[in-house]
Structure formats: structure tokens, C-alpha cells
C-alpha positions in Angstrom: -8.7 -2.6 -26.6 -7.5 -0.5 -23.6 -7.0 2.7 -25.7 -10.6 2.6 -26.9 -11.0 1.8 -22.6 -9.6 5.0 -22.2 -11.3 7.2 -24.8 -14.6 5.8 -22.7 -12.9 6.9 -19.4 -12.0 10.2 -20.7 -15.8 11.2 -21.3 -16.2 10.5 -17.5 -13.9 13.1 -16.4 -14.9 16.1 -14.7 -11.8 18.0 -14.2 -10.6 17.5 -17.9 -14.0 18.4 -19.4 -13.9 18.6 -23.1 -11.5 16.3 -25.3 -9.2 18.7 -26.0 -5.5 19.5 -25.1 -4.6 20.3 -21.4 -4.3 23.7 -20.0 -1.0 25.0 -18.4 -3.0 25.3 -14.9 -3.9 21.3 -15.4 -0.1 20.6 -15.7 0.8 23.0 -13.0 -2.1 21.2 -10.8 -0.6 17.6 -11.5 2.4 18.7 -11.1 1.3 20.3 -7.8 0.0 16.7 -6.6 3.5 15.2 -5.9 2.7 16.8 -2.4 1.3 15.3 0.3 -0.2 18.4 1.5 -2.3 19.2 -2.2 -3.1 15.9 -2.2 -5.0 15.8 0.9 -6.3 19.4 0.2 -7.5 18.0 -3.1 -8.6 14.2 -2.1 -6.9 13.1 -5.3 -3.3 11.5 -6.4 -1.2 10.3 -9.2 -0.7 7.6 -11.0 1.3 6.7 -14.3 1.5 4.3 -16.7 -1.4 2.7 -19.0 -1.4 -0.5 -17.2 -1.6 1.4 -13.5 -4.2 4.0 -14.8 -6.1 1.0 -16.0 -5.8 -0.8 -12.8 -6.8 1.6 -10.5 -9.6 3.1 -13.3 -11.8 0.0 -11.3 -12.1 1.3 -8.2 -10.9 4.7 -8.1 -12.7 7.7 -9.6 -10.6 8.8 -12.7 -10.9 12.7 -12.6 -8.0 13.9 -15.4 -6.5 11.3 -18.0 -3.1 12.9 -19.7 -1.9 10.7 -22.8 -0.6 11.6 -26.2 -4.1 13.0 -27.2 -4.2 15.4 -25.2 -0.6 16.5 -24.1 2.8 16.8 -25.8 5.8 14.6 -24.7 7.2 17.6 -22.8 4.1 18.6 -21.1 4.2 14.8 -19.9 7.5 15.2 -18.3 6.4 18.2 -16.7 3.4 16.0 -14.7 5.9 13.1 -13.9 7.5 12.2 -10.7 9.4 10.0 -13.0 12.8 9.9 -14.3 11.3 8.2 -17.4 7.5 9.2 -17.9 5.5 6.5 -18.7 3.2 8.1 -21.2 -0.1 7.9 -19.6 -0.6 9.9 -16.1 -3.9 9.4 -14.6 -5.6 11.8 -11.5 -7.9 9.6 -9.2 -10.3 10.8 -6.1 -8.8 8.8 -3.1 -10.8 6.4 -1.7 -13.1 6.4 2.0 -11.8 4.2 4.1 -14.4 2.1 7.1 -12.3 0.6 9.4 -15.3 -0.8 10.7 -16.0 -2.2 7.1 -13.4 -4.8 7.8 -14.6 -8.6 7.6 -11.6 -10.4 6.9 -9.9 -13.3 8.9 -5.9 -12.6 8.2 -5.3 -8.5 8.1 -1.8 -6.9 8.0 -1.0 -3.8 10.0 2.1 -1.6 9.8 4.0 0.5 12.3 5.6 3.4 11.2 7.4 2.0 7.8 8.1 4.9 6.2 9.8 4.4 3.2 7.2 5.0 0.3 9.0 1.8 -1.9 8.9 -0.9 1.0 5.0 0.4 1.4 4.3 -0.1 -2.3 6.3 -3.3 -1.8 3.9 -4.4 0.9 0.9 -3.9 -0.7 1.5 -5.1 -3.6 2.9 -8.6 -1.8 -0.9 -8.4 0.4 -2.3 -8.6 -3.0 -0.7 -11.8 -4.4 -1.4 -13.3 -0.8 -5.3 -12.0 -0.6 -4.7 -10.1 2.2 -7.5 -6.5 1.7 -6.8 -4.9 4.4 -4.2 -3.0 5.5 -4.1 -0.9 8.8 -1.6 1.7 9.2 -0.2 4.1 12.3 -0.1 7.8 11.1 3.9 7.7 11.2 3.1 4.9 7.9 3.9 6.7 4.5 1.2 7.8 2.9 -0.5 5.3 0.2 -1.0 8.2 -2.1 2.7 8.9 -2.5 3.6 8.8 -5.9 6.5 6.3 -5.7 4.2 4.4 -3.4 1.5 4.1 -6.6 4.0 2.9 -8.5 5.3 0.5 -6.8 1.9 -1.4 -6.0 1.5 -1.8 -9.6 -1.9 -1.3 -9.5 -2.7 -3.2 -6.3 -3.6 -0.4 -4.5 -7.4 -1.3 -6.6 -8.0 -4.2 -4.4 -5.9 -3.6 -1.3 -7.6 -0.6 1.3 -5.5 0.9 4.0 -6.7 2.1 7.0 -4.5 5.0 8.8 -5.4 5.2 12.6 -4.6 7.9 15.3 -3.3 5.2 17.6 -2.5 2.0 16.3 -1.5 -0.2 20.1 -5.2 0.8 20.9 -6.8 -0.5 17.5 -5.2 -3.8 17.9 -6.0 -3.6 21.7 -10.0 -3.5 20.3 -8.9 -6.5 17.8 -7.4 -8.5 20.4 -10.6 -8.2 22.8 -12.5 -9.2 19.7 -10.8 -12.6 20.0 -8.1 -11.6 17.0 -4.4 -13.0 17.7 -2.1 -10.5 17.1 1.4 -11.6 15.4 4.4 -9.7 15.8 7.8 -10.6 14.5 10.5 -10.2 17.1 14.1 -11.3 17.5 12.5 -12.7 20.9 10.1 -14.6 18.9 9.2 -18.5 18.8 10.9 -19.2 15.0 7.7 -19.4 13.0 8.6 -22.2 11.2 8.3 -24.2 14.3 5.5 -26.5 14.0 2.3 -25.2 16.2 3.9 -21.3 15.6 1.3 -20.7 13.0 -2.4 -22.2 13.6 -4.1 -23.9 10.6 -7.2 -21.5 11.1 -5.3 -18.3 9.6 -7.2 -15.6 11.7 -5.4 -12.7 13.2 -3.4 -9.5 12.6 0.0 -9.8 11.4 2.0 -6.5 13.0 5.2 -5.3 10.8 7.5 -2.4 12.4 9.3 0.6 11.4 12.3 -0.3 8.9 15.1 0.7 11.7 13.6 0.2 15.2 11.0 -2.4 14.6 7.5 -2.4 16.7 6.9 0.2 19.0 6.9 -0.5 23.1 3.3 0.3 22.8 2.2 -1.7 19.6 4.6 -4.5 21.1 2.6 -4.8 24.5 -0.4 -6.1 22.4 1.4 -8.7 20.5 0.1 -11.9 21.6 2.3 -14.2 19.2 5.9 -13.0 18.7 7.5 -14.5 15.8 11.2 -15.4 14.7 12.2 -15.5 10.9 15.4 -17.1 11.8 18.7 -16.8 9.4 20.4 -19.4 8.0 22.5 -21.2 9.3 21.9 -21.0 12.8 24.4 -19.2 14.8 26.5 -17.7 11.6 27.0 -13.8 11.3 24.3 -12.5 9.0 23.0 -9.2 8.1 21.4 -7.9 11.4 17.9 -7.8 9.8 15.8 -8.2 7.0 14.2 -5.4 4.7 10.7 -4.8 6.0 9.0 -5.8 2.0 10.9 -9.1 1.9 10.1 -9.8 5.3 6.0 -9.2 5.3 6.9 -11.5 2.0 8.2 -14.3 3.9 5.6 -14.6 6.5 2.3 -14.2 5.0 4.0 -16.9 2.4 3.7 -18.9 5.5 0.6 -17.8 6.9 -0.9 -19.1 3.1 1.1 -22.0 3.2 0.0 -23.6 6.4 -3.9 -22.7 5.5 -4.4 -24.1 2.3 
């Protein structure tokens, strides 16, 4: 069933034209697309696997499909960012974004994580949870990454992020729009507190930068700072938690208390 899906998708792509096998400038061009910089010059990426490609395939523009059709297993290696290829590679157009587009009650914004595997991580999580919307500073890795693509295991079809120019003043404009804004903060009130976490789940839920946290700006505009407390209280623990298993543990909470 999904190879005769992608024989259909294949028809609809205009960079890999005809059915037949790919050139050595198509390999050279995927290959080319494990940078940011061609990336954004091209307003494509990468993705690999059948079940990603297939994933994304619904709401991404699928512009060059690689499989064992139409390319060798060595010519597949040459495309991957992988240390074991996957088989299927897949070239997408990346998606517009509208900020203003936004409708949704509970949104998640990041500042400045930067490792492309926590970000995957992330989105993926926002996924399960329901969460659509995802706004990022600039200093956020980009979606597009390659390792980040993988690691949303296709989430990245139902999950949009938002990069901004300056994120303290977006959720500045959120806040005046009558959003709360949560941030979690060593300083916080421990969120499992009763009253920490309303029963109407509307707001922004802030996550910082894997080694220094929120911002001083981005900080300023958090309205409800929030404590994921270690167990026991007062023992020596790890001095934080990963930025993933953190946005994990509170939007568990956010849906737990809301439905």
C-alpha cells in the first residue's frame, strides 16, 4: 500500500521529472541540503525513511523521492546524513509560517535550545500532547536540520514553528492579549502545587536554552514561574533536567489537569 503511495507521489514531482534513475547533480544537490544555508537558499530539506517521507508527504510539498527505483544503495549513502541510510530520502518545500495564523489556547515557545535532537525531541512530545504551535527565538535550531527531521518522526506534519526576530517582545504582545505566560524557573512555585496550573489550559509555556535557561529579557515576561522539583526534597540531584524530558513533564501536566 505505501509503495504504490509513493509511485503516485513520484508523478507529482517537479525536480525529479521523469521516472527514471537520478542524475549525479540530484545527488550532489541532496547532498548539498545538509546545510542550513542551501536549504534556506533552496526553501527545501531532507527527510529519510519511508515512514517519515510518508508523514510529512501530507503537508509538505514532496519535490524529489530517492528509493531503490531510482538510485543504487551507494548513491543512497551518498544523500544521507545518516550513519545507516534508511532507504527512502525524500526532498520537501518548507512550509510558510503565519504567526498571526495562531488560534490555539496552550502554545509552546523556545528560547535558544539549540541542540537539533532535544528540538526534534520537543516537537515530537507537542505532538502526542496536541500542542500546533511552536514559537521559536532565532538562536532555536533550525526545524529543517536533518537530525532535527528525524527525530520528530514525522511530527513536524502537524506541528508549525514560528521563528521570531525577538521573542521577550512576541510574548510581551501575547501577554497584553490576556495569554499567561509560564516559565520554568528554579525560583518557581513547584507546579505540582495545587492552584500552579489553572483548569482552563490557556497560555504560553516558555522552555530556555539547554545550559543557561530563559533569557533576562524572555524572563521579565514570565507571569507564572514554575518549579519541577526533584525527588526527594533536599537530596543532591543532578543540577537540571534535559530540556526534551523537561517540556515532557510539564505539558504531561498541563494535559493532565485539563481533561
Amino acid at each position: 500500500m505505501f509503495l504504490n503511495y509513493l509511485k503516485i507521489r513520484k508523478k507529482s514531482c517537479t525536480f525529479a521529472g521523469e521516472m527514471g534513475h537520478l542524475s549525479k547533480t540530484q545527488i550532489k544537490w541532496v547532498r548539498s541540503l545538509q546545510l542550513k544555508k542551501n536549504r534556506d537558499a533552496e526553501g527545501v530539506f531532507v527527510a529519510e525513511g519511508a515512514k517519515c517521507v510518508h508523514d510529512l508527504s501530507s503537508s509538505f510539498e514532496l519535490q524529489l523521492l530517492a528509493d531503490a527505483e531510482n538510485a543504487s544503495t551507494n548513491e543512497i549513502e551518498q544523500m544521507s546524513s545518516l550513519r545507516t541510510p534508511q532507504g527512502v530520502i525524500g526532498v520537501f518545500k518548507q512550509r510558510k509560517e503565519d504567526l498571526n495564523a495562531i488560534n490555539e489556547e496552550l502554545i509552546v515557545a523556545l528560547d535558544g535550545v539549540q541542540d537539533p535532537g532535544n528540538l526534534g525531541t520537543i516537537i515530537r512530545t507537542c505532538d502526542w500532547f496536541g500542542i500546533h504551535h511552536i514559537v521559536c527565538s532565532r538562536e532555536t535550531a533550525d526545524c529543517y536540520n536533518p537530525k532535527v527531521v528525524q527525530a520528530t518522526m514525522g511530527a513536524l506534519a502537524r506541528v508549525h514553528l514560528h521563528y521570531v526576530e525577538d521573542l521577550s517582545n512576541t510574548l510581551k504582545q501575547y501577554k497584553s492579549a490576556g495569554y499567561p505566560i509560564y516559565g520554568t524557573l528554579l525560583e518557581g512555585t513547584n507546579m505540582y502545587h495545587e492552584g500552579s496550573i489553572p483548569t482552563k489550559a490557556k497560555g504560553i509555556i516558555v522552555m530556555g536554552n539547554e545550559g543557561k535557561g530563559l533569557t533576562a529579557e524572555v524572563r521579565k515576561e514570565v507571569t507564572h514561574p514554575l518549579l519541577i522539583p526533584s525527588y526527594p526534597a533536599g537530596m543532591a540531584t543532578s543540577e537540571s533536567l534535559n530540556v526534551g524530558i523537561a517540556t515532557a513533564i510539564v505539558l504531561a501536566e498541563f494535559r493532565r489537569d485539563n481533561n
